[in-house]
C-alpha positions in Angstrom: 20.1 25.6 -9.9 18.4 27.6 -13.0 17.6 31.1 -12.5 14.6 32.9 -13.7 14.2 36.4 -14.5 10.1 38.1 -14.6 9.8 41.1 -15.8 6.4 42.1 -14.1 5.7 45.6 -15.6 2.4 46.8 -14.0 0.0 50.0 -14.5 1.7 51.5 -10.9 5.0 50.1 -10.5 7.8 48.1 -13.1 9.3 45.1 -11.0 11.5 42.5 -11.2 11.6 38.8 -9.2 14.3 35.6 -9.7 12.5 32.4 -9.0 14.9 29.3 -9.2 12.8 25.9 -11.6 10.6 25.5 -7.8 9.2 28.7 -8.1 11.2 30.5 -5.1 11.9 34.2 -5.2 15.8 34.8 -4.9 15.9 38.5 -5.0 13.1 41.2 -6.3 12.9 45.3 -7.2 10.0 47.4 -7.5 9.8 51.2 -8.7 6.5 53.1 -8.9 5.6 54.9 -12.4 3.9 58.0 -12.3 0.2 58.4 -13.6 -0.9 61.5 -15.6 -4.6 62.3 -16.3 -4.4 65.5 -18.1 -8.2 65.8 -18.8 -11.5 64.2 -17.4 -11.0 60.5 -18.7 -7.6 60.5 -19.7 -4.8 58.4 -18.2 -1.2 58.5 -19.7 2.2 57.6 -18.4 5.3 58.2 -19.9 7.1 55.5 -22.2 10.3 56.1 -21.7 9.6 56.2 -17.8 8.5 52.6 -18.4 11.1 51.4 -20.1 13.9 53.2 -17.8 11.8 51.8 -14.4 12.2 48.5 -15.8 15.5 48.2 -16.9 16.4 49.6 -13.3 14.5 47.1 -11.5 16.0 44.7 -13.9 19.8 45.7 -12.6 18.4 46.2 -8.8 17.3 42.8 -8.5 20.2 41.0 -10.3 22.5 42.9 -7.6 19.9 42.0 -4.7 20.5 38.2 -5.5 23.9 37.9 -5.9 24.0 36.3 -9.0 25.5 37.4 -12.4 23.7 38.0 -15.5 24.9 35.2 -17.0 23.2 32.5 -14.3 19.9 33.2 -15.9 18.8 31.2 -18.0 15.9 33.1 -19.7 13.3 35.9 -19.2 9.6 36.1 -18.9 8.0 39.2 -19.4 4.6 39.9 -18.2 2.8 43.5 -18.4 -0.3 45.9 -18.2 -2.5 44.7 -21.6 -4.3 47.2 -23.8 -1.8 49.9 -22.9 -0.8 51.4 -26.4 2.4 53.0 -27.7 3.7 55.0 -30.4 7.1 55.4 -31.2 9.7 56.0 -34.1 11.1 53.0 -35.9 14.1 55.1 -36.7 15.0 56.7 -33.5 13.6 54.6 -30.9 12.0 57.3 -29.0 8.3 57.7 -28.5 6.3 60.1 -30.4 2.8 60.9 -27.8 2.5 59.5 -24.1 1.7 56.2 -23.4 -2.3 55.9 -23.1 -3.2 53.1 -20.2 -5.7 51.1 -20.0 -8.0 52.8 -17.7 -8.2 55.6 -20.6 -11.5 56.6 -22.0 -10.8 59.1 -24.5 -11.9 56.7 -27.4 -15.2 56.8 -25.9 -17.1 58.5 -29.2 -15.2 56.5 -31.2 -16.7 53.2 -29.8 -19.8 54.9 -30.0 -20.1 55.4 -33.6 -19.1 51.8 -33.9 -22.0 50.5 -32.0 -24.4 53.1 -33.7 -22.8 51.5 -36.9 -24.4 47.7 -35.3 -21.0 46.6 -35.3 -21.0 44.8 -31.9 -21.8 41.7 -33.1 -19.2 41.8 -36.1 -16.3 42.7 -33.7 -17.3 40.0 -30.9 -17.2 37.0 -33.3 -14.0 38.1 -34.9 -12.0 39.4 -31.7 -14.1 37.9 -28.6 -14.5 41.9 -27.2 -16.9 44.1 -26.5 -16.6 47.2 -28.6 -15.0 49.5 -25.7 -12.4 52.5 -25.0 -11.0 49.8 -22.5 -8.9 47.8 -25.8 -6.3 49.3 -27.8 -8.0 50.1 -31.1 -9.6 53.0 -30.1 -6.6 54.3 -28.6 -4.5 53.8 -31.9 -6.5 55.2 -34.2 -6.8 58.7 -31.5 -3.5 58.7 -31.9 -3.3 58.5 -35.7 -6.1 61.3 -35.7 -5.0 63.5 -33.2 -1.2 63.8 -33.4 0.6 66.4 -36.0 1.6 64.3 -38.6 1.6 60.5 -37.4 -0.6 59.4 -39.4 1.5 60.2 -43.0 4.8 59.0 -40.9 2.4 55.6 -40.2 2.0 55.5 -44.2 5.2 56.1 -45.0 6.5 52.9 -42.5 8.4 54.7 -40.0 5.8 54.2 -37.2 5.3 51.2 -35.0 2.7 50.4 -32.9 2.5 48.3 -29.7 1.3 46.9 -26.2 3.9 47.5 -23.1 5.4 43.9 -24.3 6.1 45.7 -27.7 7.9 48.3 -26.9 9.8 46.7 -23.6 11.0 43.9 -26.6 12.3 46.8 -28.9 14.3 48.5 -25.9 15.8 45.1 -24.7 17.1 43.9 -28.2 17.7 47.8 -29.0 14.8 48.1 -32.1 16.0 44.2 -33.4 12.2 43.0 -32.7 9.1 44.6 -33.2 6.7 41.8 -32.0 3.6 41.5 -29.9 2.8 38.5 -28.2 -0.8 36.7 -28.8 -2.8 37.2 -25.7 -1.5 40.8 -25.5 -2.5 41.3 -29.8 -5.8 39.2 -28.5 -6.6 42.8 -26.3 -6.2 45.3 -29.0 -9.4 44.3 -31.0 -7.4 44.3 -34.3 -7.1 40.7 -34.0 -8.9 37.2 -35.5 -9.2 35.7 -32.4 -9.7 32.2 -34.4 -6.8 32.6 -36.6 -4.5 34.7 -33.9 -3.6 37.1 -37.4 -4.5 40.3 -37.3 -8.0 40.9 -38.9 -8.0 42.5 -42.4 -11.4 43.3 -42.4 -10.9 45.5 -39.8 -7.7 47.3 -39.8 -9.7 48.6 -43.2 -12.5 49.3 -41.2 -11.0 51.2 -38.5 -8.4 53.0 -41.4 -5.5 51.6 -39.5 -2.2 51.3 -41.9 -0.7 47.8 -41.8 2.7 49.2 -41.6 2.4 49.9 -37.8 1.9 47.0 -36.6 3.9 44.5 -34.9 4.4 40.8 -36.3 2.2 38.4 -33.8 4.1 36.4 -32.3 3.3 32.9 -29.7 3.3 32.9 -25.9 6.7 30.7 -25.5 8.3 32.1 -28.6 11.9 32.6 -28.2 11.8 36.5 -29.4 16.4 36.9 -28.9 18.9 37.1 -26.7 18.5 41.3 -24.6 20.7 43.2 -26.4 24.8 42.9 -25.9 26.0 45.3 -23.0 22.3 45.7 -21.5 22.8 43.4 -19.0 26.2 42.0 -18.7 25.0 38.9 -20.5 22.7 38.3 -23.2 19.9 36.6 -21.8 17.2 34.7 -24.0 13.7 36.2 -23.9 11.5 33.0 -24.2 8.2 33.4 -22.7 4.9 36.7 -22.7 2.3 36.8 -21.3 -0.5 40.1 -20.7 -1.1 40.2 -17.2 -4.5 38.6 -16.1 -3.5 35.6 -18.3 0.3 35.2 -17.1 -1.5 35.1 -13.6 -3.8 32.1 -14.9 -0.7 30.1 -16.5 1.3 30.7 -12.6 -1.7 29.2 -10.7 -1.3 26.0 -13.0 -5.1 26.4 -14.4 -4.2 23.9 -17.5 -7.2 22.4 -17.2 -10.1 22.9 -19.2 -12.8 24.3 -16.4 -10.3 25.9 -13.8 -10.5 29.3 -12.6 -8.3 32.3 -11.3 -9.8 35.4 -9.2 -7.0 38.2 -8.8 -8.0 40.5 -6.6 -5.8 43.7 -7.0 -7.1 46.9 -7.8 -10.3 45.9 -9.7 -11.0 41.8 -10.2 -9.6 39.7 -12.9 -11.8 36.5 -12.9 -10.1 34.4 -16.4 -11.7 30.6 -16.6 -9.9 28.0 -19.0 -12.1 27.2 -22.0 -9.7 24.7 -23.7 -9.3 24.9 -27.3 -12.5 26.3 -28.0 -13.2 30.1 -28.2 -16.6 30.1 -26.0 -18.0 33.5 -26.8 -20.2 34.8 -24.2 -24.1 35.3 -24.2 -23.8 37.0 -20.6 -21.4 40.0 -21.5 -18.0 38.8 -21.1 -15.3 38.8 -22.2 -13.2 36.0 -24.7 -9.5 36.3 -24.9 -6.7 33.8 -25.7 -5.1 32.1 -22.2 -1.7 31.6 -24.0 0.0 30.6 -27.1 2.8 27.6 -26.3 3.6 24.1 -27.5 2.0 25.3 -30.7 -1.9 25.0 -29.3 -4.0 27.8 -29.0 -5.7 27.8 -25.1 -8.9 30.0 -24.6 -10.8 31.8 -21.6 -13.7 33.9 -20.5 -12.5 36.5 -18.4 -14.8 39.0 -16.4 -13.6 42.3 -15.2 -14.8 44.2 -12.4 -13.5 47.4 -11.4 -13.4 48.2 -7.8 -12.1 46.0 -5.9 -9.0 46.8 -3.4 -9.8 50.0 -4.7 -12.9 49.7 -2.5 -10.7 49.1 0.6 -8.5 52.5 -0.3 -11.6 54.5 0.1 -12.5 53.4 3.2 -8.7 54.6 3.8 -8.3 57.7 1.7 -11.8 58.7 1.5 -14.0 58.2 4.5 -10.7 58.0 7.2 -12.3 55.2 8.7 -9.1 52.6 8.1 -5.2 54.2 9.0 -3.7 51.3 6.4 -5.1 48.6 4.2 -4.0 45.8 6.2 -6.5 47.1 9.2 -10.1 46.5 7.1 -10.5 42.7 8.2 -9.6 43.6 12.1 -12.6 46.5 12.1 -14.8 44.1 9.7 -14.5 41.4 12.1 -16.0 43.1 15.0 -19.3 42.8 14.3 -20.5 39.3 12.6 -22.2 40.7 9.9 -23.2 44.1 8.4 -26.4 44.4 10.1 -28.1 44.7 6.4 -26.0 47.6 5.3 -25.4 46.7 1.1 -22.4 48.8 -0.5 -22.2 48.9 -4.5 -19.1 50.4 -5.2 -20.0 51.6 -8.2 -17.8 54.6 -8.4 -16.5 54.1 -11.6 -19.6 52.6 -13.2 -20.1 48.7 -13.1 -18.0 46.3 -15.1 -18.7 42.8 -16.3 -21.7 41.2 -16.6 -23.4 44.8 -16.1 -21.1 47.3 -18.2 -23.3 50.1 -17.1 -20.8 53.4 -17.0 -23.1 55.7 -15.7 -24.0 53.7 -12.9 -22.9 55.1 -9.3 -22.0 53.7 -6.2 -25.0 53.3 -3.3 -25.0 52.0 0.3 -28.2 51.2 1.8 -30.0 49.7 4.4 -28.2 51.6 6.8 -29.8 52.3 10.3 -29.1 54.4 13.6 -26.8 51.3 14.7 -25.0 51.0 12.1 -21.0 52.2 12.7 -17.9 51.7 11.0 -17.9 48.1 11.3 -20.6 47.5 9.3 -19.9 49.9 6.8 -16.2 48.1 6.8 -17.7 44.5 6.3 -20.1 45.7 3.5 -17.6 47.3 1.4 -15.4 43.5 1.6 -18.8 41.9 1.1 -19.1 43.6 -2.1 -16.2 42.9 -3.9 -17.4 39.3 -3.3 -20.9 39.9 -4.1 -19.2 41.6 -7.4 -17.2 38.3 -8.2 -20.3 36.4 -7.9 -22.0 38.0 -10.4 -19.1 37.3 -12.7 -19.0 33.5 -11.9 -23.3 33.3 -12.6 -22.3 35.0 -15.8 -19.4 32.2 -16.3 -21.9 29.6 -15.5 -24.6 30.6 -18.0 -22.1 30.5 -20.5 -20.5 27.4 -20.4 -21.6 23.4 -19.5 -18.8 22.5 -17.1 -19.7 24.1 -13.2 -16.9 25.2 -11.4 -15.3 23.0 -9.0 -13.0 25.6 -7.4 -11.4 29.0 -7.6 -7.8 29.5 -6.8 -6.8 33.6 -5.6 -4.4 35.9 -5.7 -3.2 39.5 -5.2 -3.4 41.2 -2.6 -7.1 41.0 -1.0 -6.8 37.4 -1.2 -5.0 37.7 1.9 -7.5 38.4 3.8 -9.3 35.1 5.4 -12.5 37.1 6.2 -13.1 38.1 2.4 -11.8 34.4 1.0 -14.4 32.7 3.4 -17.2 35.0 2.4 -16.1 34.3 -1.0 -16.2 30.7 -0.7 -19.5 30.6 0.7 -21.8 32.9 -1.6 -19.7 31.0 -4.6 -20.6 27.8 -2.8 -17.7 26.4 -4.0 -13.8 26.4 -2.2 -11.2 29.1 -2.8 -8.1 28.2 -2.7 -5.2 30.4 -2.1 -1.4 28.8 -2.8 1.6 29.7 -0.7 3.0 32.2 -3.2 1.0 35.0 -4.3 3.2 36.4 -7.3 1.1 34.4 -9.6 1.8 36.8 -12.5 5.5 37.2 -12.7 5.7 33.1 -12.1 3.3 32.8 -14.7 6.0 34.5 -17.0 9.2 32.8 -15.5 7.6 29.5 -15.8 6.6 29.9 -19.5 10.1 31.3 -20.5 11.2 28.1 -18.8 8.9 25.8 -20.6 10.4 27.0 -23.5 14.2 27.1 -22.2 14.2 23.5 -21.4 13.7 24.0 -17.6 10.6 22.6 -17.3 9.9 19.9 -19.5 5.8 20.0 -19.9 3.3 21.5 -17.8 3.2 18.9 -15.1 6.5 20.2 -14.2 5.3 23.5 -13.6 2.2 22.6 -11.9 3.9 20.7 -9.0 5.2 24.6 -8.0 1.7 25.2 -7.2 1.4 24.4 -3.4 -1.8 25.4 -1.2 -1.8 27.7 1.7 -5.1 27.4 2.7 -8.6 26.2 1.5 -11.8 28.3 2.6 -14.9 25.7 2.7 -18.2 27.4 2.1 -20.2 26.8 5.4 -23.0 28.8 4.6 -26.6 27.6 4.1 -28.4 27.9 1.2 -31.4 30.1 2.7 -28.4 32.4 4.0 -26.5 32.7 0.7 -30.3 33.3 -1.2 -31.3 36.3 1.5 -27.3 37.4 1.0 -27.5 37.8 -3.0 -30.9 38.9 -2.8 -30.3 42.2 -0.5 -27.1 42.8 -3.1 -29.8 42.1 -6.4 -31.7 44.8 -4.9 -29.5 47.5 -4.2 -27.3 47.0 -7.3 -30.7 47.8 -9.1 -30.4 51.3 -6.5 -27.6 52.1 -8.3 -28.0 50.9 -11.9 -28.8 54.0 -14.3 -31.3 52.4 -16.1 -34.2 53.0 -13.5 
């Protein structure tokens, strides 16, 4: 039997899971990380928290299996993308908060960029929108606003990463500063063509070159963890960012297959193959991975609400106790009597990218009650990922023959059929829904000899259910017109 070991560290928790070569979990651990927004638009966690969650987890879930160190046989390592960190090359210890993803501090400086016409420039080199959202921005805040970084960053003692970067330091104790591709493919610094980082634009954006981490491929093998960490030293063999790691553990190797993660906000990524397809309809273009020495592709769509839709219906209007109860109250009535939600509370992402829009529910009347209000706010996160797949579909020539799900909405059938039938095509969710830490475990065992090609890991994938789209074409027209018109409500360009 070969172990596994996936490092899964996420924007709310670090965890841990052992999957044996058929993609069973053996043991897992989980620990939440705290969240800091010190000012309107600022989100920050702290490093070293990070790094001490994860090693815990790390330790928890070797103990929960029973196994020694020493029966795994590599590590995959999967984490939050965009996240930046800053931290001493001599010491080890980080010198300003970790900013997340979610941060929008570098707002003006994207700004200036795009008053500058440089949207164009940065799509065809990096395959990005210009946005606080990527790691840039973050970077060179950092280098502006902190006492002295930048002259440390010129003299070489400063290094720069994603969460990949600086979990890699801490396991091989500063050995390897490296960032893995699709992670570098987030932080709009690099070629996404050449997978180097861009020239052009580090001197652009007055970034010194000294900070930066050596790119490095998907199934690389970066070392062994660092003697006395873990009892054994373990071979780190396979990264992966997040979204990606979660296309790679639902087996989408084929050029025209699709993942939908539904978590907090949406991750829809679609495999483009070898060719970087860069998007007329406002997407996004990222690298899929880096292994067996090709470069693999995807369009990815982001939308931000999402389970985060179901937690207000929880936490903000009281009408849920827990999660889990959404698709009982939903199902009571057998539609939402009209009612259209936009859950636009944090402005709409892809294919819209409006900020300043808010979120709008309409079409409400004196029968309307909880129900309805419950099925409307599940409606819209499909209705959301609709509009992400039309945008997919503009952009490239092959149509979509199915969508495979995870996370943790995809659990609920009511969503996954609605889904299915405004998509018009079948969702598919698999029997294990920890797509994103398998994504990392398989790779690292691609490259460890476990698996020896892809068809290996692909027979892991096994279906739990198919949702057929019943609906008829009239029904699904009146559906997505009702949402066209109240997402123009709530758009703040009227």
């Amino acid at each position: 039997m070969s172990y596994l070991l996936a490092l899964d560290q996420g924007t709310t928790s670090s965890r841990a899971i052992i999957f044996d070569e058929c993609g069973h979990i053996h043991a897992s651990a989980q620990r939440e990380i705290q969240i800091q927004t010190p000012h309107s638009g600022w989100v920050e966690q702290d490093a070293l928290e990070i790094w001490s969650t994860q090693i815990a987890v790390v330790q928890q879930a070797l103990a929960n299996a029973n196994i020694l160190a020493k029966d795994i046989k590599a590590i995959g390592l999967t984490n939050q993308r965009e996240t930046t960190v800053v931290w001493d090359k001599r010491t080890g210890k980080p010198l300003a908060p970790a900013i997340i993803w979610q941060d929008r501090r570098a707002t003006d400086w994207c700004n200036q960029l795009i008053q500058n016409n440089l949207q164009d420039k940065i799509q065809q080199l990096t395959g990005l929108r210009i946005d606080p959202y990527f790691s840039a921005g973050k970077l060179v805040w950092l280098l502006d606003h902190i006492d002295g970084l930048r002259a440390l960053a010129q003299q070489g003692h400063i290094a720069f990463g994603t969460v990949d970067s600086w979990l890699i330091w801490n396991l091989t104790q500063g050995a390897e500063h490296v960032i893995e591709a699709t992670n570098a493919s987030r932080t709009m610094l690099m070629n996404l063509k050449t997978q180097q980082w861009d020239e052009e634009l580090l001197a652009l954006f007055d970034i010194p070159r000294a900070v930066l981490p050596k790119i490095i491929a998907s199934d690389s093998y970066v070392a062994d963890t660092a003697t006395g960490l873990l009892g054994a030293d373990i071979p780190i063999t396979g990264i992966l960012g997040d979204q990606q790691s979660a296309l790679f553990g639902q087996s989408c190797f084929e050029v025209g297959t699709a993942k939908n993660t539904y978590g907090t906000g949406c991750f829809m990524l679609f495999n483009t193959g070898s060719d970087v397809q860069l998007s007329q309809n406002k997407l996004l273009s990222t690298l899929a991975w880096q292994a067996q020495e090709q470069a693999t592709y995807a369009l990815e769509g982001s939308v931000f609400m999402a389970g985060a839709v179901v937690q207000w219906l929880r936490d903000g209007l009281s009408i849920i106790q827990k999660s889990a109860d959404v698709e009982k109250l939903a199902c009571k009535v057998s539609n939402s009597d009209g009612v259209v939600l936009v859950p636009a509370f944090t402005g709409l992402g892809a294919p819209h990218w409006d900020s300043e829009a808010r979120a709008i529910m309409c079409g409400m009347s004196r029968g309307t009650n909880k129900a309805h209000i419950a099925r409307a706010a599940l409606e819209s996160i499909a209705f959301q990922v609709s509009d992400v797949l039309t945008a997919m579909q503009s952009d490239i020539t092959q149509p979509l023959k199915e969508l495979r799900v995870d996370g943790g909405a995809s659990q609920n059938d009511m969503l996954m059929q609605f889904q299915a039938d405004l998509l018009n095509v079948p969702v598919l969710r698999p029997k294990m829904l920890e797509s994103t830490a398998w994504g990392a475990a398989a790779m690292a065992g691609l490259k460890a000899g476990v698996f020896s090609n892809l068809d290996d890991i692909a027979q892991s994938w096994q279906l739990e259910r198919a949702f057929e789209p019943k609906m008829q074409d009239d029904e699904r027209q009146q559906h997505l017109d009702k949402w066209q018109t109240a997402l123009r409500r709530a758009r703040s360009d009227i």
